[in-house]
LOMIKOL-21121 format. One record per atom (N, C-alpha, C): residue in three letters; x, y, z. Coordinates in steps of 0.001 Angstrom, whole numbers, plus 500000, padded with zeros to 6 digits. Atoms other than C-alpha are relative to their C-alpha. Layout:
<pts>
alaXYZ;...
</pts>
This chain:
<pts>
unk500462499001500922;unk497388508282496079;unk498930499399499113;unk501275501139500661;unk494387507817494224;unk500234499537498473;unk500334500732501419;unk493873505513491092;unk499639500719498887;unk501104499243500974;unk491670507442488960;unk500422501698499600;unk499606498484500640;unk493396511027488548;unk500951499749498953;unk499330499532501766;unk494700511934485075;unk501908500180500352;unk498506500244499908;unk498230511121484617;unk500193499665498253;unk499590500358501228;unk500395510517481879;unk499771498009499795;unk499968501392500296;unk500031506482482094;unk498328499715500775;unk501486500194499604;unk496492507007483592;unk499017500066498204;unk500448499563501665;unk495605508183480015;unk500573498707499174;unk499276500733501680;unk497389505439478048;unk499098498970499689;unk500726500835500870;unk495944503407475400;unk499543498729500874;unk500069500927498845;unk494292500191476580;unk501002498564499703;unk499130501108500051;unk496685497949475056;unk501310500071500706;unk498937499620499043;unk499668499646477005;unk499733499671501955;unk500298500716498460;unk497714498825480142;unk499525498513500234;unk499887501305499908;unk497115495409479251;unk501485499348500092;unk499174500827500085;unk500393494932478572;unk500771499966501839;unk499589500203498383;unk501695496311482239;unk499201499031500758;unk501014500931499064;unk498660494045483772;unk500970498768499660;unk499292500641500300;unk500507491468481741;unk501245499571500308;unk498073499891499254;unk504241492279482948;unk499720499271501441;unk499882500186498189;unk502937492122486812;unk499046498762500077;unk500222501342499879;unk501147488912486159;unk500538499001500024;unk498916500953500656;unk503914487081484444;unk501100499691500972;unk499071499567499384;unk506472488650486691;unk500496498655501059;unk499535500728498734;unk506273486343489771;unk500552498616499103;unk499155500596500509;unk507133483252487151;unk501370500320499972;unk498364499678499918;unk510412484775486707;unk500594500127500981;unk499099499510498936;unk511288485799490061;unk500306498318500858;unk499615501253499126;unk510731481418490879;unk501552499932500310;unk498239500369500500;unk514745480873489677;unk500333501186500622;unk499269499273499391;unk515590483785491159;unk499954499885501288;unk500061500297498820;unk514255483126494638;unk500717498841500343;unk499327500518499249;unk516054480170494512;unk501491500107500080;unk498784499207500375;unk519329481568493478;unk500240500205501125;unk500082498786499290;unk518558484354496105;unk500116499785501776;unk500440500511498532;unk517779482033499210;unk500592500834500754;unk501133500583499341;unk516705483234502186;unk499188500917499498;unk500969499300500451;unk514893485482499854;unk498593499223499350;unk500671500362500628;unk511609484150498685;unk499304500680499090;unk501109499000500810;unk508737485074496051;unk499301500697500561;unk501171498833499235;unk506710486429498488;unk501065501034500650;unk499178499040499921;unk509409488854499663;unk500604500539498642;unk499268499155500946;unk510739489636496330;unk498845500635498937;unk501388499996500114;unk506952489816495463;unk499836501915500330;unk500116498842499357;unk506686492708497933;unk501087501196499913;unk499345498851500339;unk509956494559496979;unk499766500353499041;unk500026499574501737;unk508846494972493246;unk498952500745500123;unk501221498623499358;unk505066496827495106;unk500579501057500261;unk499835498311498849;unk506765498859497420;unk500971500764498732;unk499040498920501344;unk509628499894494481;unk499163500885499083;unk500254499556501294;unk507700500312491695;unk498368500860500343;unk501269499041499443;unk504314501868493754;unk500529501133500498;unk499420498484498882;unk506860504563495724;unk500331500537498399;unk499300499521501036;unk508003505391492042;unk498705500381499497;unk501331499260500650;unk504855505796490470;unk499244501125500359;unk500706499199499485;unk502871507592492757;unk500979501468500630;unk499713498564500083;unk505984510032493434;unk500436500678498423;unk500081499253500971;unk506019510781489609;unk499122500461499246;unk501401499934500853;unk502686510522488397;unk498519499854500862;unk500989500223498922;unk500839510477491798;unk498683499248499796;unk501118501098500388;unk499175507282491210;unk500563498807500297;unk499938501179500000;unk499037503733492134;unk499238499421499310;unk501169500712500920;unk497877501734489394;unk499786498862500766;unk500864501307499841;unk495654498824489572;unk500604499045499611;unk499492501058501004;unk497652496915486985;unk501391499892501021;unk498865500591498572;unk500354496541490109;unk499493499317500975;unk501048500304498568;unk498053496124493274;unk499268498811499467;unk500829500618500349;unk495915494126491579;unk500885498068499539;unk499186501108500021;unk498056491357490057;unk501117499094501150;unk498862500865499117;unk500772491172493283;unk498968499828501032;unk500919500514499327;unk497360490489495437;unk499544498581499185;unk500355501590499999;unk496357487765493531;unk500646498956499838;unk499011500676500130;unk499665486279493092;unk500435499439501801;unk500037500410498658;unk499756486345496979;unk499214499234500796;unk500837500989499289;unk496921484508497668;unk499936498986499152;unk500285501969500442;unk497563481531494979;unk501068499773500548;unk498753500745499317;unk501196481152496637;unk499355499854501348;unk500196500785498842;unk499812480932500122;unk499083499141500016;unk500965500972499994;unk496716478982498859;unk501057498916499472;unk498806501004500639;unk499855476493496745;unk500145499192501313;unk499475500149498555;unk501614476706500134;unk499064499310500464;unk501046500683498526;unk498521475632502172;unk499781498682499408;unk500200500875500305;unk497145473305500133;unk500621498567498697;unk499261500489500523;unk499460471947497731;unk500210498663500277;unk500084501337499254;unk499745468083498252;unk502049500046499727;unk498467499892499674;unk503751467241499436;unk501026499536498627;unk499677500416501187;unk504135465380496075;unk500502501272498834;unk499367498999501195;unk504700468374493714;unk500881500402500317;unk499134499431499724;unk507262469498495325;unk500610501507500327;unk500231498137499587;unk506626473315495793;unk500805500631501072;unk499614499500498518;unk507990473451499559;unk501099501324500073;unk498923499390500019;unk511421474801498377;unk499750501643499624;unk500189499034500215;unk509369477531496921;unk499194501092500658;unk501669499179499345;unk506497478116498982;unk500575499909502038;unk499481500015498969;unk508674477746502161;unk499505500986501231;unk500331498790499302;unk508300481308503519;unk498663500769499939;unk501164499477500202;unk505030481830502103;unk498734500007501038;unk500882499841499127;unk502131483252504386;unk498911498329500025;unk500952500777500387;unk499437480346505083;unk498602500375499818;unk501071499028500584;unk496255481197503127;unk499224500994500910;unk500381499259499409;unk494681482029505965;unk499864501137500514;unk499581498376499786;unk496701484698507057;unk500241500504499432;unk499875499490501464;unk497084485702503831;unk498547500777500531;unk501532499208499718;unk493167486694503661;unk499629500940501381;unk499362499505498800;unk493752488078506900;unk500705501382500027;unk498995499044500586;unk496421490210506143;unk498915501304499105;unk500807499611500674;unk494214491122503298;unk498617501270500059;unk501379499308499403;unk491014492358505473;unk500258500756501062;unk500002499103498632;unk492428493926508618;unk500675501309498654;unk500118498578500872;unk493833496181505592;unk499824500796499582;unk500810499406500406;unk491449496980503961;unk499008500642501134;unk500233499304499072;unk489477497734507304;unk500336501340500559;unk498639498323499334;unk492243500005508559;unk499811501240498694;unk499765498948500711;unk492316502042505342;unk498916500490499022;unk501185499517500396;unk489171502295504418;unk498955501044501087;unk500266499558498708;unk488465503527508191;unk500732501567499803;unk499421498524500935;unk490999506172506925;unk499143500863499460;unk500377499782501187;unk489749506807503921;unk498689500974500450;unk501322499610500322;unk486179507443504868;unk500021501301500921;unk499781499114498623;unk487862509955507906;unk500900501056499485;unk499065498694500662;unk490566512082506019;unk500107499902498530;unk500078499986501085;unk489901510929502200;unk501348499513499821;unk499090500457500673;unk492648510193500199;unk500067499263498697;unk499731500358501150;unk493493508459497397;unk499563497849499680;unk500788501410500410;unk491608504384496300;unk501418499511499735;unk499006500724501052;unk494734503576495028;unk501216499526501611;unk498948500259499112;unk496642503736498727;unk499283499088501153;unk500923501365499729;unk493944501028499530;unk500031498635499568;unk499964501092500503;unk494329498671497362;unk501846499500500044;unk498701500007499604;unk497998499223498012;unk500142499057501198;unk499513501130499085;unk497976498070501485;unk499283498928500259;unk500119501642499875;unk496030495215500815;unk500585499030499619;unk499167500439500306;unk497998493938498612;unk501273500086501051;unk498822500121499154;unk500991494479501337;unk499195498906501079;unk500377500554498878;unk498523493067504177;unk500106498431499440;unk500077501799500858;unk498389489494501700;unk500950499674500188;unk498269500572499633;unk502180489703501943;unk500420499477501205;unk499370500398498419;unk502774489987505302;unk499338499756500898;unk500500500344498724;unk500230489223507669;unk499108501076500542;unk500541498893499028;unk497283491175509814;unk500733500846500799;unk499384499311498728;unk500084491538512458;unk501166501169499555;unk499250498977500815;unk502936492997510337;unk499218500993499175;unk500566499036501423;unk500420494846508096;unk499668501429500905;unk500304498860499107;unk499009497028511366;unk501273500610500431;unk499132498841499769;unk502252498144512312;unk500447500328498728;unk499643499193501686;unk503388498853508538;unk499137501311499958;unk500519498584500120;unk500641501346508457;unk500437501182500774;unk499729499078498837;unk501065502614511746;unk501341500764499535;unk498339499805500268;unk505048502979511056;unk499674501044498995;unk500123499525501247;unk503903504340507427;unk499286501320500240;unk500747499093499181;unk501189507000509234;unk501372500961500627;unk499450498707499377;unk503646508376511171;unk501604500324499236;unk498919499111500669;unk506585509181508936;unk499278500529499041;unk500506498539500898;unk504108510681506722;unk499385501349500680;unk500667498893499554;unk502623512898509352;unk501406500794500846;unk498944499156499515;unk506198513803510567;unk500513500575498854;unk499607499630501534;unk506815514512507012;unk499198501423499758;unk501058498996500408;unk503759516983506810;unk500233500903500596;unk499704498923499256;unk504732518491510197;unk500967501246499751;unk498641499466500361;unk508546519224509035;unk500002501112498650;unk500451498865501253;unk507168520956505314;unk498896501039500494;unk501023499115499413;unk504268522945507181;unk501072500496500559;unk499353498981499063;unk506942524442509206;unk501001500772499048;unk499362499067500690;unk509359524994506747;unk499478500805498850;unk501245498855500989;unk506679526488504494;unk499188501028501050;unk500342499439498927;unk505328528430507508;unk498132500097499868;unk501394500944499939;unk501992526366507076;unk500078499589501060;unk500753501209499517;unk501930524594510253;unk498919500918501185;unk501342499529499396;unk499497527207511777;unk498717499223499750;unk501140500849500229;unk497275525013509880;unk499495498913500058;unk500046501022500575;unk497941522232510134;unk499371499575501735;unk500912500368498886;unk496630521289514358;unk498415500437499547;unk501626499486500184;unk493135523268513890;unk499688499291498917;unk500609500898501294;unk492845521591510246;unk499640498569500518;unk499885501414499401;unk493648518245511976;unk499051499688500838;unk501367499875498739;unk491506518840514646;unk498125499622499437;unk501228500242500902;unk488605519784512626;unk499065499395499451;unk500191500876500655;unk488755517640510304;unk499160498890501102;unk500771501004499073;unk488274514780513074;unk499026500398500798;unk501292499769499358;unk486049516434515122;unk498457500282499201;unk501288500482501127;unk483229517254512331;unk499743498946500050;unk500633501125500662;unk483578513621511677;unk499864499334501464;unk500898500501499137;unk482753512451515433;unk498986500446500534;unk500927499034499395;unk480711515379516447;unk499898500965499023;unk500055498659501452;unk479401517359513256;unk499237500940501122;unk500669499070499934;unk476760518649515732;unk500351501021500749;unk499490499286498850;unk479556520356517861;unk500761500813499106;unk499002499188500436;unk482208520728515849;unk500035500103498428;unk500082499570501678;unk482629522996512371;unk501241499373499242;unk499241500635501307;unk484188521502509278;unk501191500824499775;unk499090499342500564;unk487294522667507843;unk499925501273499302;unk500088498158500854;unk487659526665506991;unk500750499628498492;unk499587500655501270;unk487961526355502905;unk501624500221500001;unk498785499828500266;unk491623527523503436;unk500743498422500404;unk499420500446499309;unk492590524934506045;unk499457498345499011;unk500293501260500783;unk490431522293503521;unk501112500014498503;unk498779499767500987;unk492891523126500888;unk501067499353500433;unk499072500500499788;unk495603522407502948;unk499918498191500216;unk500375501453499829;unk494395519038503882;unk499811499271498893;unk500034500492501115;unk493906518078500274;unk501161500296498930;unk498938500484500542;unk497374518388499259;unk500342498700499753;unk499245501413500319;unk498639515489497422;unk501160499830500652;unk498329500054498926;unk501129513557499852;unk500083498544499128;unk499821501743500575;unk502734509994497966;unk500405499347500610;unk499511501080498949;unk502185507717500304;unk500654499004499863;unk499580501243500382;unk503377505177498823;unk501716499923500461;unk498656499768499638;unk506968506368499511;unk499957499303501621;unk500031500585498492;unk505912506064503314;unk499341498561500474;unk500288501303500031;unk504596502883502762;unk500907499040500114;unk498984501005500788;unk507677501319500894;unk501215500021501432;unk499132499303499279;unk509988503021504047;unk499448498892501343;unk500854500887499223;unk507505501694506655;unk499892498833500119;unk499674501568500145;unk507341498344505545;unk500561499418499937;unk498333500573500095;unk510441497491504864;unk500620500221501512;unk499404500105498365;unk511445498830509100;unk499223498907500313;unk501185501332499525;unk508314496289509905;unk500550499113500035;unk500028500784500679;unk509434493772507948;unk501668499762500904;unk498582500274499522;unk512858494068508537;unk500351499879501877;unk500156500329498270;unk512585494161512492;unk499703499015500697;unk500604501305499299;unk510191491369513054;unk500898498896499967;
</pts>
């Protein structure tokens, strides 16, 4: 869902959004002692349950993924796998940085992400904010886990869309919209754009983030 629409915490002061930038910066310090508590849980998994929680919550109450989330558990993901990578054996980190991606595939992770959902993006629109989302997930887990997360995440939201179009007795609209839609955007000079009704329907707010958090977690949990 996108970043930038008017919400109740989209609006708030800027010291209230420093301070959340603040919380989700700090955060991964605290979760060290707990990861080791927690073993075989690490920071970078408990990293990624505090995104997917607290992004499926946001964006289904206030249809928004802030920045001051995405933003901080991405760069917290690439100094633990940069730690991890390059870290000399002397500090002793291992116990922490054990499970952590190596930078590489970290950045990795990172860019087939952003690829994929910007490839989206520029094809059915949506929301900036469910971009920076799964990059931050792709840092977590990998190019390879990150493409099926979407995929996985894609299709329980479009079985999601199918199942409310029907029981709203919308899904007349929803093939020809679908259609449309993609065909304009490989062949404008064939095929016509969305009828303003059927563009309506297509610009319902859906919170992906829910099908994200659902998605990633079968991924995750499977591999």
């Amino acid at each position: 869902m996108n970043a930038n629409h008017r919400s109740p915490l989209g609006a708030a002061a800027p010291r209230r959004r420093a301070l959340y930038y603040g919380l989700f910066t700090v955060l991964p310090l605290a979760l060290l002692p707990a990861s080791i508590a927690l073993t075989p849980l690490s920071v970078g998994s408990m990293l990624l349950l505090v995104l997917l929680l607290v992004s499926a919550a946001t964006d289904l109450r206030h249809r928004k993924i802030y920045n001051w989330l995405s933003y901080p558990v991405f760069g917290w993901a690439v100094l633990l796998s940069g730690l991890g990578t390059l870290a000399p054996a002397a500090w002793g980190l291992e116990p922490l940085l054990d499970s952590v991606l190596p930078l590489g595939e970290c950045l990795a992770g990172g860019l087939v992400s952003a690829g994929v959902m910007l490839a989206i993006y520029s094809v059915a629109g949506g929301g900036a904010g469910d971009v920076k989302l799964a990059i931050a997930i792709g840092a977590l887990v990998g190019p390879e886990l990150t493409l099926w997360a979407i995929a996985v995440s894609y299709l329980l939201a479009a079985s999601f869309v199918t199942v409310d179009s029907l029981l709203t007795r919308r899904l007349r609209l929803l093939g020809p919209a679908t259609l449309r839609l993609l065909g304009a955007q490989l062949a404008p000079e064939r095929v016509q754009s969305p009828t303003a009704e059927q563009r309506r329907f297509l610009r319902r707010p859906i919170p992906l983030a829910g099908f994200f958090a659902v998605g990633t977690l079968l991924v995750v949990m499977g591999s």
